[in-house]
C-alpha positions in Angstrom: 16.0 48.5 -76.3 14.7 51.5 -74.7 11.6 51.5 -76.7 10.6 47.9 -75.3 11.8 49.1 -71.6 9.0 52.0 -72.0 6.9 49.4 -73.2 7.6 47.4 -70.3 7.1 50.0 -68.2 3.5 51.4 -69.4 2.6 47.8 -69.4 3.4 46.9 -65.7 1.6 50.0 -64.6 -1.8 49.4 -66.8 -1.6 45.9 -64.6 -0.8 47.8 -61.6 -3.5 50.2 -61.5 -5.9 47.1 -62.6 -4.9 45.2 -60.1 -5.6 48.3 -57.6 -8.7 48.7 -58.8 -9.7 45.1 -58.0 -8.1 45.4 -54.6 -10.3 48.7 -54.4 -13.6 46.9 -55.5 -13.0 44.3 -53.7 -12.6 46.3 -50.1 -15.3 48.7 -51.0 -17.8 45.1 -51.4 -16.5 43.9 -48.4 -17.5 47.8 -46.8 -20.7 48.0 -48.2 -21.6 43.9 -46.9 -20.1 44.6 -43.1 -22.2 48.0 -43.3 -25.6 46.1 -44.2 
């Protein structure tokens, strides 16, 4: 059980930071259009 919690966990925050890193792309695109 706790080994598949920890699992759990590592694997929620691999798709958190993924997902913060699109979020991050995304805005920096968005930046670097508005700018031009």
């Amino acid at each position: 059980m706790e080994k598949r919690d920890c699992r759990l966990i590592e694997i929620s925050l691999y798709y958190k930071s993924m997902i913060f890193q699109l979020i991050f792309v995304s805005l920096q695109s968005a930046v670097s259009h508005r700018n031009k």
